[in-house]
Rosetta silent file (secondary structure, phi, psi, omega in degrees, C-alpha in Angstrom):
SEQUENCE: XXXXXXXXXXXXXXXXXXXXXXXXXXXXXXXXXXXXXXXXXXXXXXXXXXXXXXXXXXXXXXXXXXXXXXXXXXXXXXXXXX
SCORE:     score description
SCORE:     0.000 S_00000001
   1 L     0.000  140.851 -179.270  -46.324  -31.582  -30.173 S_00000001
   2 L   -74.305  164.723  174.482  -48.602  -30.615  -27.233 S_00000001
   3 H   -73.709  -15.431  160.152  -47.825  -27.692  -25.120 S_00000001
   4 H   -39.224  -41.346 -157.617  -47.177  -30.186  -22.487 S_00000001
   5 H   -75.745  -40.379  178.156  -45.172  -31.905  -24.253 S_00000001
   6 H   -35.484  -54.883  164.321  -43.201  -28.744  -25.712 S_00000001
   7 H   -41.464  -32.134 -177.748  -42.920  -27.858  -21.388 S_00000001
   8 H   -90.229  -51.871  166.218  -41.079  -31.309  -20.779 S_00000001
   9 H   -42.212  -72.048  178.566  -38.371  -30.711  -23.655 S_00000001
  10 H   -22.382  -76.219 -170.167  -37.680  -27.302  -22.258 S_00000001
  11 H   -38.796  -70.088 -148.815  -37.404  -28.698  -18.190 S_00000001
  12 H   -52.262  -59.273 -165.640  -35.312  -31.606  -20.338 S_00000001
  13 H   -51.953  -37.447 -177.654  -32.827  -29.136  -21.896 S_00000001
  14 H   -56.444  -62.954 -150.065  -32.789  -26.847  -18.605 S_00000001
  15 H   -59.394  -34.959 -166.495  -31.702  -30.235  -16.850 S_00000001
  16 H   -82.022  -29.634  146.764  -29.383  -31.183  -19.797 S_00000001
  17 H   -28.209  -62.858 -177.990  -28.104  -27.550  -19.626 S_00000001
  18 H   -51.410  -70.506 -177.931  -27.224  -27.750  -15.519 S_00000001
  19 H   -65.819    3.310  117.275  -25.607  -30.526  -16.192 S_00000001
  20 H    -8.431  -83.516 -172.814  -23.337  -29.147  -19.063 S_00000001
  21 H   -52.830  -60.618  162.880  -21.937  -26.944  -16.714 S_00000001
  22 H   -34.431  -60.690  172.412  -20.863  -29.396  -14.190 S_00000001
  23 H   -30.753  -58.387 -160.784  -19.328  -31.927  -16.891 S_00000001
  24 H   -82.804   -8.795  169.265  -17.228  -29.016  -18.531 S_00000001
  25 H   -70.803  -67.491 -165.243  -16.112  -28.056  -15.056 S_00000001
  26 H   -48.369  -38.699 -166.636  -15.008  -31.714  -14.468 S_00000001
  27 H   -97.151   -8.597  168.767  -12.842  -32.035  -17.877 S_00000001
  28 H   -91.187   -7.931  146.146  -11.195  -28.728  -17.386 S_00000001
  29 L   -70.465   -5.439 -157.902   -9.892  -30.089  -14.230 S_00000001
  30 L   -50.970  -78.293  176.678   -9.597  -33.744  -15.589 S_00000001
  31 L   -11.444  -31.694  170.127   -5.679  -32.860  -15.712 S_00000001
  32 L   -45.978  148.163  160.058   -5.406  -32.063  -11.601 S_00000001
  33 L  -103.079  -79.800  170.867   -3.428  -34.592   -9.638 S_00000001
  34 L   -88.382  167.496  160.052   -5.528  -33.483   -6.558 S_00000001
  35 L  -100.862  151.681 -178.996   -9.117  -32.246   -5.721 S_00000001
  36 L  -140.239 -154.640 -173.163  -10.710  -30.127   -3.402 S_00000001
  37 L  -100.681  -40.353  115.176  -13.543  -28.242   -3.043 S_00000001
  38 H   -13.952  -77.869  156.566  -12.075  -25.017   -3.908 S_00000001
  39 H   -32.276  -36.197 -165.413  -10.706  -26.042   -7.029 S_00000001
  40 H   -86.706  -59.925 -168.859  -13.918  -27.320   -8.221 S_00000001
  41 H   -54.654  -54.153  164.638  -15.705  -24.099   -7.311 S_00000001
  42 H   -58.575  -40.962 -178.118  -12.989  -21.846   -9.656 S_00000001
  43 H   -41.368  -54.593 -163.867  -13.553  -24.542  -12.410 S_00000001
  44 H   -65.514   -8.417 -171.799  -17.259  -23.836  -12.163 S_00000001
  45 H   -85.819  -30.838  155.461  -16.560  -19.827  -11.964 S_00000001
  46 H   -39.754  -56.600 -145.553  -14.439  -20.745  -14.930 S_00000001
  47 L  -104.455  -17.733  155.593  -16.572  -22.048  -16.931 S_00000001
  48 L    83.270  171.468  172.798  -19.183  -18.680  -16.313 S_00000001
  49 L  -102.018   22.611  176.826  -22.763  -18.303  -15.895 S_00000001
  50 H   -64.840  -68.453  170.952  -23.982  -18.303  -19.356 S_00000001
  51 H   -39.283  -62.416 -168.530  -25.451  -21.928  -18.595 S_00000001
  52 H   -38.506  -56.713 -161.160  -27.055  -21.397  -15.726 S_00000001
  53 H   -60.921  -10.549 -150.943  -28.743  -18.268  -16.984 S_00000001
  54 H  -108.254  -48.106 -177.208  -29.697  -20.154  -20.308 S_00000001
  55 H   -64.554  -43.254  169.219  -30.789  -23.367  -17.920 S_00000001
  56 H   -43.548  -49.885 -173.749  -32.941  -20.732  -15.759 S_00000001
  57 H   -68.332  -34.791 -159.426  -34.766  -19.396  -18.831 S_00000001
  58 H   -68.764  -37.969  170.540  -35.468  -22.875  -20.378 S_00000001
  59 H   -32.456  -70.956 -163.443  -36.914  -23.732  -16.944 S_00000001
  60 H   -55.918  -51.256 -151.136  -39.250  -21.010  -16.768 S_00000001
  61 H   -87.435  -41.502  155.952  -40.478  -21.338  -20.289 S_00000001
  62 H   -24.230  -49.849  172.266  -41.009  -25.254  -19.475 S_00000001
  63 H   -65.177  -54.359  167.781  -43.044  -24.273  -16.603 S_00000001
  64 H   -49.696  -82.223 -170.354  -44.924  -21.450  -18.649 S_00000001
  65 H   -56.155  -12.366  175.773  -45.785  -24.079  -21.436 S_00000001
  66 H  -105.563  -26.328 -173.694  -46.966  -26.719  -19.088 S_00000001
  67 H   -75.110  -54.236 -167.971  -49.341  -24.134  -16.904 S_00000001
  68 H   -87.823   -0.367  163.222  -50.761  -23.116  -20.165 S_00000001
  69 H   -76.127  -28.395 -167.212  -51.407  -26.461  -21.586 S_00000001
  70 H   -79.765  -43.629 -177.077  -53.022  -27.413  -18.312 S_00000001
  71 H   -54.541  -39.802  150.481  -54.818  -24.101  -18.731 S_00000001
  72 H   -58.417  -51.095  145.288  -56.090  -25.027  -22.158 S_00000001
  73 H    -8.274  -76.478 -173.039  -56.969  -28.298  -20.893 S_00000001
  74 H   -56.035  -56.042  158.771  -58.764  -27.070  -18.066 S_00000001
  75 H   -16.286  -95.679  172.854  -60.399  -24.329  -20.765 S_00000001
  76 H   -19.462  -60.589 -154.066  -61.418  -27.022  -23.083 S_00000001
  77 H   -82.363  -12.651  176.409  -63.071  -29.235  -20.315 S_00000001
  78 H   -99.388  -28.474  173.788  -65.466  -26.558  -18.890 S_00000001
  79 H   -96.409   12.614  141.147  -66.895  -25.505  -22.225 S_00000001
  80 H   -95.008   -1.566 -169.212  -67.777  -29.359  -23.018 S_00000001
  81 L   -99.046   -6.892  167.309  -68.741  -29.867  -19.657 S_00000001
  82 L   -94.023    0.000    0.000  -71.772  -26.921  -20.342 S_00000001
């Protein structure tokens, strides 16, 4: 796998990560008869900040691995272009 490619799993996991955290909010509320806006917001405070922080990193290093494939890329293409 390219580092590009490596960079797109990562973003994909942060996103599949984010979105964790919302879901597991939503099913520990499934049981509510109503919702509000409030409610939702203790689910997600429930449910902690490990994800996020773990979706944050995976981000970064997605971003990091796509900069430096472009960076190899870029690398590559000037010392066949001499």
């Amino acid at each position: 796998m390219t580092r590009r490619g490596t960079g797109i799993a990562f973003i994909a996991i942060s996103a599949f990560l984010i979105s964790t955290k919302y879901i597991s909010a939503a099913i520990f509320g499934s049981g509510v008869s109503s919702w509000s806006q409030d409610l939702f917001d203790g689910m997600l405070t429930y449910v902690g900040y490990t994800l996020n922080i773990f979706s944050v990193l995976s981000l970064l290093v997605g971003i990091l691995y796509i900069v430096w494939g472009e960076y190899e890329e870029l690398k590559l293409n000037r010392s066949t272009n001499k």
